[in-house]
C-alpha positions in Angstrom: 27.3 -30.0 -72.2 25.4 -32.5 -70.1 23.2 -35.4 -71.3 19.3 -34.3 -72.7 16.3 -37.3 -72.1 13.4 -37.4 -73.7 10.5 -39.5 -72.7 7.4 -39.2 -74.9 3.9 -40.6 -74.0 1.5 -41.6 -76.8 -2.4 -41.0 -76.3 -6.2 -41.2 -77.1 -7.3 -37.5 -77.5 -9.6 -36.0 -75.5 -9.6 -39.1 -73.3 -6.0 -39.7 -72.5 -5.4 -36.0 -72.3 -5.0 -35.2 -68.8 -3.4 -38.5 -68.0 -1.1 -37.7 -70.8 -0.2 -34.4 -69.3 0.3 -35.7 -65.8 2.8 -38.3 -66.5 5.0 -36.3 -68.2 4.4 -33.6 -65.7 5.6 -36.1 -63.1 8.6 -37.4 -64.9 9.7 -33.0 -64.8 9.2 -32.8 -61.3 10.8 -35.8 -59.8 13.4 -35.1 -62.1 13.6 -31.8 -60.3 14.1 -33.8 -57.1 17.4 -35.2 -58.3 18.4 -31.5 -59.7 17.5 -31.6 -62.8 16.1 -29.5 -65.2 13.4 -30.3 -66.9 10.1 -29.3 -69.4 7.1 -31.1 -70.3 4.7 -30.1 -73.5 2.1 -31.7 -75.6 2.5 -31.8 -79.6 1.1 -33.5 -82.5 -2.2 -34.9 -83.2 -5.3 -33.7 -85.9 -6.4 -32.2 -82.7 -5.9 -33.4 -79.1 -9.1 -32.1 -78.3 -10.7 -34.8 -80.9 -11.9 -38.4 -79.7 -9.4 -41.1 -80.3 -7.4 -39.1 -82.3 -3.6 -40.5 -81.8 -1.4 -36.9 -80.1 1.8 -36.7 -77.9 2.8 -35.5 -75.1 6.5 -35.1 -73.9 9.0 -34.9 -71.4 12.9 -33.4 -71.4 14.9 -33.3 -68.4 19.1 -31.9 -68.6 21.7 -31.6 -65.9 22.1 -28.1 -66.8 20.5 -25.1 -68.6 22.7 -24.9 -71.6 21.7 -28.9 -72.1 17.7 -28.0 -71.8 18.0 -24.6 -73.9 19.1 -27.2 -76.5 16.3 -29.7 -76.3 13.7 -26.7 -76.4 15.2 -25.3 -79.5 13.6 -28.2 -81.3 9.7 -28.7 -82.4 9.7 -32.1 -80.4 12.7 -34.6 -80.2 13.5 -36.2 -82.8 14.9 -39.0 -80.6 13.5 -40.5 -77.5 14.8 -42.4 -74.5 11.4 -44.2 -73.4 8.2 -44.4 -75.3 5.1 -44.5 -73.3 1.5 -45.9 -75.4 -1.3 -45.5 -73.0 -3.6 -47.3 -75.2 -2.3 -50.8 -76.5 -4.1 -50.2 -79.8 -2.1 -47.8 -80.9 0.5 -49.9 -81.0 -0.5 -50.6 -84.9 0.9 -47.4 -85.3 -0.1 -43.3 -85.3 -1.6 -41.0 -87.9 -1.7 -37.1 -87.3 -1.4 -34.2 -89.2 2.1 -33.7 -89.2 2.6 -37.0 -90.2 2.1 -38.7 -93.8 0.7 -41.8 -93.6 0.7 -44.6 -90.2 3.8 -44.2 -88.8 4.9 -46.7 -86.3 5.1 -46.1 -82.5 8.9 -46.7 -82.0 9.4 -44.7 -84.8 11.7 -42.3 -82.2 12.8 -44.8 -80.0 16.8 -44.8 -79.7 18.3 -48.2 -80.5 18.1 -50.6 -77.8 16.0 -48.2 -75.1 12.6 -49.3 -73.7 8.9 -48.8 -75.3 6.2 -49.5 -72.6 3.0 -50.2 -73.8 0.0 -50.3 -71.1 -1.6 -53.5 -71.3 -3.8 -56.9 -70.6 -2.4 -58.5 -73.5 1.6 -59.9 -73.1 4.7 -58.9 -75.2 4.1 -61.5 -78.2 0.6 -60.8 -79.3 1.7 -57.1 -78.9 4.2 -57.7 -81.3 1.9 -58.7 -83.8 0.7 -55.6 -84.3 4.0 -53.0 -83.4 6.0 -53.0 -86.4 9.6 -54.3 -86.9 12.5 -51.9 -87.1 16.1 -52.5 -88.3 17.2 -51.3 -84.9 17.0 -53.2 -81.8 15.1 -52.0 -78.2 13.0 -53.5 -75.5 9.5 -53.9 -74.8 8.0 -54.2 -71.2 4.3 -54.4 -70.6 2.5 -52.9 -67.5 -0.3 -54.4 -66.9 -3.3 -52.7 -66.2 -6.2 -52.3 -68.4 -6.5 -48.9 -70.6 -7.2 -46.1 -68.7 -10.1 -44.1 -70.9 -12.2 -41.0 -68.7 -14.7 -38.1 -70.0 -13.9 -34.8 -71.9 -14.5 -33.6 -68.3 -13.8 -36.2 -66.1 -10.0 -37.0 -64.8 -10.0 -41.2 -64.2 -7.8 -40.8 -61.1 -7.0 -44.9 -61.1 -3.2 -44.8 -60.4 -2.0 -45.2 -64.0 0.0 -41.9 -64.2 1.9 -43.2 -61.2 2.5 -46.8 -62.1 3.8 -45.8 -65.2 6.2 -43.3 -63.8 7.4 -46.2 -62.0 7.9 -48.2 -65.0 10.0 -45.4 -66.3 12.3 -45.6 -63.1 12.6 -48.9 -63.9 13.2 -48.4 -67.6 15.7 -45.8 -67.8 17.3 -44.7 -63.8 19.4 -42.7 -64.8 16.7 -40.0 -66.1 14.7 -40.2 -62.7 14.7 -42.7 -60.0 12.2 -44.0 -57.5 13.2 -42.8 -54.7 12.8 -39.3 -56.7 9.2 -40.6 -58.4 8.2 -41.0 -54.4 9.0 -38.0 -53.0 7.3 -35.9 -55.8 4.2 -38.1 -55.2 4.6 -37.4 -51.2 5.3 -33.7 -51.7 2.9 -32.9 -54.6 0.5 -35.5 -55.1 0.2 -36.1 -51.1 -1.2 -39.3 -51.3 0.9 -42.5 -50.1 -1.4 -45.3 -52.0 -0.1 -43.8 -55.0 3.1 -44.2 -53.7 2.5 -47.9 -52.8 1.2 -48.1 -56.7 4.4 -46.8 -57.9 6.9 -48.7 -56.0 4.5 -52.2 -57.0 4.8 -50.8 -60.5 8.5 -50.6 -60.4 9.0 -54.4 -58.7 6.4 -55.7 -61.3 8.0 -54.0 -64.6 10.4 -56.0 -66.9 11.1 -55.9 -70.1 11.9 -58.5 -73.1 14.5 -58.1 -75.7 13.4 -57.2 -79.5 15.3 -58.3 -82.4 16.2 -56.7 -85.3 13.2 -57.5 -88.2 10.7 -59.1 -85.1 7.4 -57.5 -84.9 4.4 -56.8 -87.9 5.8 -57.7 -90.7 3.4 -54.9 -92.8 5.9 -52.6 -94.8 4.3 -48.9 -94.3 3.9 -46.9 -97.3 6.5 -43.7 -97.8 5.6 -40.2 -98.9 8.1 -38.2 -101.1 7.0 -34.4 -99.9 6.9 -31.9 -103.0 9.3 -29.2 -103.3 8.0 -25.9 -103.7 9.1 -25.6 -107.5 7.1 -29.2 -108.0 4.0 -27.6 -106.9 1.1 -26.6 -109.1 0.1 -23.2 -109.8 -1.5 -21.1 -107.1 -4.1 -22.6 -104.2 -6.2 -25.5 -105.4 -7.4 -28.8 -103.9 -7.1 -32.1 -105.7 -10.8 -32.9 -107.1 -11.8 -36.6 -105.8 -13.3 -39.2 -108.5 -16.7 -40.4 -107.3 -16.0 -43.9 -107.7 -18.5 -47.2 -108.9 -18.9 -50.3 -109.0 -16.8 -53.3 -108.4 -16.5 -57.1 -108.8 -17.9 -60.1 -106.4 -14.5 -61.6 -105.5 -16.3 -65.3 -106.0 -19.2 -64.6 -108.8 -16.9 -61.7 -110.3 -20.6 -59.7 -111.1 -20.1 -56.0 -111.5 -22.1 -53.8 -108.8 -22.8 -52.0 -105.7 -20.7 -48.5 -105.2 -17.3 -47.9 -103.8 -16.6 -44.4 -103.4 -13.2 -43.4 -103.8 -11.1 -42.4 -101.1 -8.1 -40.0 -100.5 -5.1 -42.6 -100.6 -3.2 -40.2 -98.2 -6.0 -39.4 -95.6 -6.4 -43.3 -93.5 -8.1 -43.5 -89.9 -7.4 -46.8 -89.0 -5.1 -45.6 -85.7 -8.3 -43.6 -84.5 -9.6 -46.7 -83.6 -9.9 -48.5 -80.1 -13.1 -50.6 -81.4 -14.2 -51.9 -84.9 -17.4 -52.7 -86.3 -18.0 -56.4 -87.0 -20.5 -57.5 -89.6 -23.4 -60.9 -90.0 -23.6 -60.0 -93.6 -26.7 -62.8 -92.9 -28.8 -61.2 -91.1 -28.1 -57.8 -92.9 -31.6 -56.4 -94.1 -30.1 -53.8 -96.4 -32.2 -51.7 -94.3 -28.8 -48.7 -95.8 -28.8 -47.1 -92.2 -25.4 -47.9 -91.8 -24.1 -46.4 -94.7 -26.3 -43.2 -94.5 -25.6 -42.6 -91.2 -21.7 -43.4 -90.9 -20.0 -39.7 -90.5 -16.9 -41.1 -93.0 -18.3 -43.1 -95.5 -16.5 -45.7 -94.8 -19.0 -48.2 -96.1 -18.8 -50.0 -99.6 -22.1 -51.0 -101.0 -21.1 -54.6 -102.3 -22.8 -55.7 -105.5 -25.6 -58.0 -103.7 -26.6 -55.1 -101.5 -25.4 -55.4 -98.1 -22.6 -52.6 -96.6 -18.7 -54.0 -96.2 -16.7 -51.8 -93.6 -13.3 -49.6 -95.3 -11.3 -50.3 -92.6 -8.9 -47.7 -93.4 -11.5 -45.1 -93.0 -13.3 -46.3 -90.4 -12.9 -44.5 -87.2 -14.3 -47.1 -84.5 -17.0 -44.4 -83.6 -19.8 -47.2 -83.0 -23.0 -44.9 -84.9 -23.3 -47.8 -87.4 -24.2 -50.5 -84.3 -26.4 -47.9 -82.4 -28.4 -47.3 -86.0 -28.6 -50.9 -86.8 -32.3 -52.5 -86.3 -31.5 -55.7 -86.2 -30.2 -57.2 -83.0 -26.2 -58.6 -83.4 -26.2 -57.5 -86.9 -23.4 -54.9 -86.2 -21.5 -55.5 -83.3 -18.5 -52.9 -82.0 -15.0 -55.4 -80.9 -11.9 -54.7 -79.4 -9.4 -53.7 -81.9 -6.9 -55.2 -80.2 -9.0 -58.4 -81.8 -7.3 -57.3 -85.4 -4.1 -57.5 -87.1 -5.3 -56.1 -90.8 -8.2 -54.4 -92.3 -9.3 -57.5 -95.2 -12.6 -56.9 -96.0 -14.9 -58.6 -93.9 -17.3 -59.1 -96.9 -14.7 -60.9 -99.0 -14.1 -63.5 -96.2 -17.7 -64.1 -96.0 -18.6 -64.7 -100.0 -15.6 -67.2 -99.6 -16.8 -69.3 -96.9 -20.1 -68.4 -95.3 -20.2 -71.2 -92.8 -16.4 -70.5 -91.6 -16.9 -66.5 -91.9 -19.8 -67.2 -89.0 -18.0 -69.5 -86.7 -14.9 -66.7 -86.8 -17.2 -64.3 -86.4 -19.4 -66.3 -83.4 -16.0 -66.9 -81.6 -14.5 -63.1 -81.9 -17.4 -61.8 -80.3 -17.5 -64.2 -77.1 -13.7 -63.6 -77.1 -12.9 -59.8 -77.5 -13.0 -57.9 -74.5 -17.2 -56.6 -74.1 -17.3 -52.9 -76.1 -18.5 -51.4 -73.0 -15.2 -52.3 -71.1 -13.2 -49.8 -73.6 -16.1 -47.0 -73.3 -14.8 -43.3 -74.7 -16.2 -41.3 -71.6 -18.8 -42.4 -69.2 -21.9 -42.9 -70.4 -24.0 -42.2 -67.0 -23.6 -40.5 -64.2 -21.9 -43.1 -61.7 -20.5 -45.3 -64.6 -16.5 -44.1 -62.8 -17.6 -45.0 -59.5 -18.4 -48.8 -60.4 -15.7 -49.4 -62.5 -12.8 -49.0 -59.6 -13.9 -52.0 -58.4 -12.9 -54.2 -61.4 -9.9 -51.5 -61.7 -8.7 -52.3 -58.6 -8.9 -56.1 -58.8 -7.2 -55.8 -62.1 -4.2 -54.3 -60.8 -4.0 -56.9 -57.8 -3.7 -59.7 -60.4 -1.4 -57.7 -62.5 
């Protein structure tokens, strides 16, 4: 038996699909280039086809047949020897259907192999938000700034490239460069993407992770029912309604909190988040009427505090809001918890403004992280700034 790789590459649904689907395309056919044999497939996700919705794509290459016919007799690997995330966000970890509960995105990592996260931000303020592990591995960055496009529109920027480059880098021994360049020659037929590769490749290193480093956060476990545990024919748990709840400061009893399904969380769905001047809030209730999850609590003086673990970053709550600045859409990559906004505000009001004052002027501008182009021509003026970001990178 020869050796089996896996690579998998983590995406934004819908928007990340294509890219998704080319990389690990790529990684099959410049495998092929060194003899190999190889498959790439997409799995997991609510839906691929949804916006933001966290899916997979992957990659397995053999030396031989008998190797491969192995690897494809599984649903997906179970153990991978690179992890791709496309969208640094994510790195706070990936909720999909076949999964129960946020599950972190080196969950399938091998011990001491590479995760590559695309990314402005360096290694330690990534690491705030990936999760620690008992094993070790490595975490390289490639720089470059997200690479989001239209349902119908394929953001051709050089990312599928660069990152196959990365993974020469990473892991040589699944595919090289000189095989990465060759498939982009024969198939691609365009040398700057070559050039973006090989830079890619000189640029990429990686730092070493230690056992226990990373987001502290201990994710919650799910113990699945057998089928004698469960209850009598085909019937759907009824929801409470929920009520009202205490001021954290006055402790007076008000408002509504709905309750919500402890096992069915959004918060990975997410590449922006709604941030609240609970001073300036009219109580106008257009937020909460017209947010498609519910994910507002109406606190006992009135206003509307986001449940950041349903919230899914769509942005209808800002668009909705009549009052300028009121509700403003941030950079999740701003965040490393989902505390209630309105809590830190009944605390301290002046220091909840300042924060909230200085996390505006510093996140990245929403309109930077757009799902999809919101004009016609939006694409053409953003390669540009796309290409001047990779220069510096």
């Amino acid at each position: 038996m020869g050796k089996l790789f896996a690579v998998e590459i983590i995406y934004r649904g819908v928007f990340q699909k294509t890219l998704a689907k080319n990389i690990t395309r790529g990684v099959v056919l410049a495998a092929h280039n060194q003899g190999k044999l190889g498959l790439s497939f997409g799995r997991y996700g609510d839906s691929p086809e949804r916006n933001g919705i966290p899916a997979k794509s992957f990659a397995i290459v053999a030396d031989d047949e008998q190797t491969l016919e192995e690897g494809m007799a599984q649903y997906e690997p179970k153990r991978v020897d690179v992890t791709v995330v496309l969208d640094d966000t994510l790195c706070k970890g990936v909720e999909s259907w076949a999964w129960y509960g946020l599950q972190p995105v080196h969950r399938a990592l091998k011990p001491g192999h590479t995760l590559i996260v695309v990314s402005l931000q360096d290694a330690p303020t990534l690491l705030k938000s990936i999760h620690h592990r008992e094993t070790p591995y490595k975490l390289g960055v490639l720089k470059g700034a997200t690479s989001f496009s239209g349902m119908w529109v394929y953001k051709d920027d050089h990312t599928d490239v660069r990152v196959l480059g990365a993974i020469a880098k990473a892991l040589p021994e699944l595919v090289g460069l000189t095989a990465i360049k060759q498939f982009v020659t024969e198939k691609l037929k365009n040398p700057l993407k070559g050039t973006s590769a090989q830079l890619a490749f000189d640029r990429f290193h990686s730092i070493e992770v230690k056992p226990g480093e990373g987001n502290p956060e201990e994710l919650p476990k799910f113990e699945l029912l057998k089928w004698e545990d469960m209850r009598d024919g085909v019937s759907i748990k009824g929801q409470p309604q929920g009520g009202p709840y205490k001021d954290p400061i006055t402790k007076q009893v008000g408002g509504f909190r709905p309750a919500r399904n402890e096992l069915f969380k959004k918060g990975s769905t997410r590449t922006q988040r709604p941030v609240v001047n609970f001073a300036t809030c009219t109580k106008c209730t257009l937020c909460w009427l017209n947010c498609p999850d519910a994910s507002f609590d109406v606190t006992p003086e009135g206003t509307y505090d986001t449940n950041f673990e349903s919230c899914c970053g769509c942005g209808i709550c800002e668009d909705v809001c009549p009052v300028k600045d009121c509700i403003t859409m941030v950079n999740e990559a701003q965040f490393h918890d989902n505390k209630s906004q309105w809590e830190a505000f009944k605390k301290d009001q002046d220091a909840y403004l300042k924060w909230l004052e200085k996390t505006i002027k510093e996140a990245e501008p929403e309109e930077k992280r757009s799902h999809g182009f919101r004009y016609r021509g939006q694409y053409k003026e953003q390669v540009p700034e796309a290409l001047e970001a990779a220069q510096r990178a």
